[in-house]
N, C-alpha and C positions, 0 to 999 in steps of 0.2 A: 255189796258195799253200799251202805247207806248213801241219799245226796246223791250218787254219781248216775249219769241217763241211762238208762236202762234200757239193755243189748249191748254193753259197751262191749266190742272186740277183747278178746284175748290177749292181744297184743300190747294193745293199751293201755290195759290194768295191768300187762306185767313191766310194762316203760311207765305206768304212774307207781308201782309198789319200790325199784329199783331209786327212786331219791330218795334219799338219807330223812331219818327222822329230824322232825324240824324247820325243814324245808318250805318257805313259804309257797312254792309252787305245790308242794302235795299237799298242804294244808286246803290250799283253795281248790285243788283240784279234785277236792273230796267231797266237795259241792258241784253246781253245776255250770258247765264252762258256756251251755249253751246259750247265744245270745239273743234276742229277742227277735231277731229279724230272722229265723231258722225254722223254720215253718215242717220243712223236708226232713224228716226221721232219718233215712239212708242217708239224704244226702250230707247231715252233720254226722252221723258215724263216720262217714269215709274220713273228713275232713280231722277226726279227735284223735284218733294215732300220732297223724304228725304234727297235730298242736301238740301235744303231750313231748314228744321229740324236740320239739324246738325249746317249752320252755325246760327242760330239761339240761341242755346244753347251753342256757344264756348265761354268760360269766357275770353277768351284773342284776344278780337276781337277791344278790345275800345286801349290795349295799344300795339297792333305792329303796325311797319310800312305797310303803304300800299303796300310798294313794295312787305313788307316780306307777305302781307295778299294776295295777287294775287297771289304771287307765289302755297301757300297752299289753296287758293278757285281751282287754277286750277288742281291742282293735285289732289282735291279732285274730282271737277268734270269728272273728268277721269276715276276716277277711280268707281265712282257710274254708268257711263253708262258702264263701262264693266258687272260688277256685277248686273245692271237689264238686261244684256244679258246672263248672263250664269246663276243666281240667282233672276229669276221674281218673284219669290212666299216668299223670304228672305230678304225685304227692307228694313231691320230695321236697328239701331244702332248698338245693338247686335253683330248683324253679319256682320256687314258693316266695322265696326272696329276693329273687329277679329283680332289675329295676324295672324291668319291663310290666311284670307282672303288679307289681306297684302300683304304679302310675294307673295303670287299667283297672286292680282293683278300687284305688280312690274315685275315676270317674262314672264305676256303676257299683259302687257302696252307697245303700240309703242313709240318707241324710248328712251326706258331704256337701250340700249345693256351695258353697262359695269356695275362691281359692284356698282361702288361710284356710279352711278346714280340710282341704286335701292335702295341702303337704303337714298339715300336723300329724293328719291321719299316716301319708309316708312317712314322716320321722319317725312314729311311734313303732312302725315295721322295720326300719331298716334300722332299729337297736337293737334287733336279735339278729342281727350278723354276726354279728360278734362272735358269735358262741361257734361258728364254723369260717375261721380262719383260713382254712386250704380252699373251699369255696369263694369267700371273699375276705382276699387279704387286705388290711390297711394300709388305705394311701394316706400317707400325710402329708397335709398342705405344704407347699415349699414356701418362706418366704422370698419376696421379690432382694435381690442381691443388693445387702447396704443397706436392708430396713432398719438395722439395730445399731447399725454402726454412729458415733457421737453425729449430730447435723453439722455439716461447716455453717461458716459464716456467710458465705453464697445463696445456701441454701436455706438459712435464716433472713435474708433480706430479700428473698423471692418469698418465704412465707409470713413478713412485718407486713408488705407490700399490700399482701392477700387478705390479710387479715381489716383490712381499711375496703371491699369491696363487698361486703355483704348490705342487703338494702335495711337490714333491720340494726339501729343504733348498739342495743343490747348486744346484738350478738357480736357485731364490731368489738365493741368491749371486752368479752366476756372472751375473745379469740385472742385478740391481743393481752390481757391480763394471762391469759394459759402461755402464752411463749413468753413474757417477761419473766413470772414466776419460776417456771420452769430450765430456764436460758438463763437467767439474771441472780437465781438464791438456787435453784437445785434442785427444787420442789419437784413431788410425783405428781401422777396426776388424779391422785385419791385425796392426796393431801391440799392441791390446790381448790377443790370443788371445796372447801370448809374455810376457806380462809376469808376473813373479811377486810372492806376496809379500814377497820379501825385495829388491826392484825399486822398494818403497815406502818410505822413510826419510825421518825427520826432521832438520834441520839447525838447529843452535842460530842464533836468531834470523831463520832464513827459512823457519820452516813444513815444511810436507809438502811432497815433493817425490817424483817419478815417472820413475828412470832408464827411459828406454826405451832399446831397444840391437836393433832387430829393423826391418829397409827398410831403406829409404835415409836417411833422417830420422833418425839415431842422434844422443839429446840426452838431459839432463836440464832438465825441466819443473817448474815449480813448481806445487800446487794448486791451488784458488781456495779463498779461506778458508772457505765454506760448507761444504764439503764436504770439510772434512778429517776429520774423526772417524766419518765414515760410512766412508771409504777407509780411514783406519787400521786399525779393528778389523776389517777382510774381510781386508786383508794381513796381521795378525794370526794369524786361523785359519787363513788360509793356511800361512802360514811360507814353509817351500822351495817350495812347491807351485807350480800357477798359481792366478792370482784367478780366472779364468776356465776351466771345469771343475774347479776343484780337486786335479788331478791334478801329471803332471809334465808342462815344459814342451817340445814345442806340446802343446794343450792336445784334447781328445776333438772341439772343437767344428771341424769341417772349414773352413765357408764363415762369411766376417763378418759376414753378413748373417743366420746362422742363429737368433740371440739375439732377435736383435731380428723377427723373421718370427713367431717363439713370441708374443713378448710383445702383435701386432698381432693374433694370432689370439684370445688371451683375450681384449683387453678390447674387441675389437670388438662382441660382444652388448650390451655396456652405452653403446660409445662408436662408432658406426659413422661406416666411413672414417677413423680413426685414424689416421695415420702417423708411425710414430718410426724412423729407424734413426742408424748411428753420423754418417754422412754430414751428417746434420741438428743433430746434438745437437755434432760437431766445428764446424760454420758458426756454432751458437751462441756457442759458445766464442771464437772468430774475431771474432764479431760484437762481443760483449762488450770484447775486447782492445782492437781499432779506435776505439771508441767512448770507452774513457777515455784513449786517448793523444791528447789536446790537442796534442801538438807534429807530430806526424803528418800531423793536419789542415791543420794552419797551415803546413808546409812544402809538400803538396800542393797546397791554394789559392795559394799565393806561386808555385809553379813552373809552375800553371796544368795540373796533372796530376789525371784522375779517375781515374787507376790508378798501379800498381806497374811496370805492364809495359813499359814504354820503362828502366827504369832496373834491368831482369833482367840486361844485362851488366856494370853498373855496381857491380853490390853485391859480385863478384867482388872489385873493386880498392880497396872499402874497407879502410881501416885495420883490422885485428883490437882487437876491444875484449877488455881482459883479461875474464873471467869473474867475479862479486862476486855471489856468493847472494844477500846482504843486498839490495842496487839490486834484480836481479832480481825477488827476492819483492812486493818493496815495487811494481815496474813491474806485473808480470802478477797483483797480486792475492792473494798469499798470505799477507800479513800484514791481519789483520781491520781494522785501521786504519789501513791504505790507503785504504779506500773506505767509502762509505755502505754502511753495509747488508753490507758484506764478511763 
């Protein structure tokens, strides 16, 4: 067989012939797998059986990219010719993907010298777990109890609070602008990292309002009246900027989650097990809306509905309501005398 090292076992060419035509593992496997640090003839034979087994059984071989599939064929092959050097009688799965064995091959694999490159080198191994389930079955992480559930207002005034104790002014900002947004109009937290302040305007007779124009969700929001002058003056300082990073829009912050991961980390000394992110503080918001629309209810009880979801194709075919700031503010809150306490 052209490409492939030569003496290759019996074995192996009959576990590389056995994947299906098209296979991007028998494609590459048709070249050679051996990597450059493999010096030892026997000892990467012993080691290419079970390479050839493992990628064989990886369930996620049809949908990475190649680049990302080369990367991890070669890390793998790396790491099976150490492990038929120090481990010839132990060539299995089992033990091959060990975490034990891991760890040990990252700290005498050449050229892993720093951390990050050892556990990149781990992650790229422990992707072909996968492919043997009864060996190592999937744990999934558990959320801590009440991460998803809406934030109270308790738990929003321990994270305003938090949000005023970072030594960098920006990030100040740019932490409180994430719970206003998010608490105060509804906003996600993909959608807030785009929002500017010149994205925040006032409307004669319906309050502060919150053009968003970033997903799929592209609307104008009204505030909740509490919290409009906290919002004003950030988009204020803003200006053209974003409220979040203070820069220009997308904003320095990569991931939605990254604001609010900061803010868990401070005040967990004082508050342990804390949980705030945008996710929580949008359900609020939701929660709130649901709760004073009385007609809502009463049309839900009447049609004998606990949800939205039988009537998801139905809303397509409703009538289009014109657009009226005024109604609007006065529905979702933005006018202080709307509500108790507004």
């Amino acid at each position: 067989m052209p490409g492939v090292a030569s003496g290759l076992p019996t074995e192996a060419v009959a576990t590389l012939m056995a994947l299906p035509e098209g296979n991007k593992y028998r494609l590459v496997a048709e070249k050679r797998y051996r990597p450059s640090i493999a010096p030892d003839d026997q000892q990467w034979q012993r080691g290419l059986p079970l390479l050839l087994e493992i990628l064989a059984a990886d369930p996620k071989r049809f949908s990475q990219s190649p680049r990302l599939l080369d990367g991890r064929r070669a890390a793998l092959a790396r790491h099976l010719y150490w492990l038929a050097g120090e481990h010839p009688r132990q060539l299995n799965p089992d033990f091959a993907l060990d975490e034990v064995q891991l760890v040990r091959s990252a700290l005498n694999s050449e050229g892993h010298t720093t951390e990050r490159s050892q556990t990149s080198y781990k992650s790229q191994l422990r992707s072909f777990q996968a492919g043997f389930p009864k060996l190592f079955p999937v744990r999934r992480r558990k959320r801590p109890g009440g991460s998803t559930a809406p934030l109270s207002d308790q738990d929003f005034e321990i994270a305003w609070q938090g949000a005023f104790t970072f030594r960098s002014e920006e990030t100040c900002r740019s932490v409180q602008a994430m719970l206003l947004l998010a608490r105060g109009a509804g906003v996600d937290g993909v959608e807030a990292r785009h929002v500017a302040g010149t994205d925040v305007v006032r409307k004669p007779g319906a309050g502060l309002w919150v053009r968003i124009d970033a997903g799929r969700r592209k609307r104008e929001v009204p505030v909740l009246a509490r919290f409009q002058a906290d919002l004003e003056m950030l988009a204020r300082q803003a200006g053209h900027g974003a409220l979040i990073g203070g820069g220009t829009v997308p904003t320095v912050y990569s991931r939605p989650n990254e604001l609010s991961d900061q803010l868990k980390r401070r005040l967990r000394p004082m508050h342990p097990g804390f949980e705030v992110s945008c996710v929580r503080l949008r359900k609020a918001w939701l929660l709130e809306q649901m709760g004073s629309l009385t007609e809502l209810q009463v049309f839900l009880r009447g049609a004998g509905l606990k949800s939205m979801h039988g009537l998801e194709d139905l809303l397509a075919r409703c009538p289009k309501v014109e657009p009226d700031a005024g109604r609007e503010a006065l529905v979702l809150g933005a006018v202080a005398a709307a509500r108790r306490g507004g």
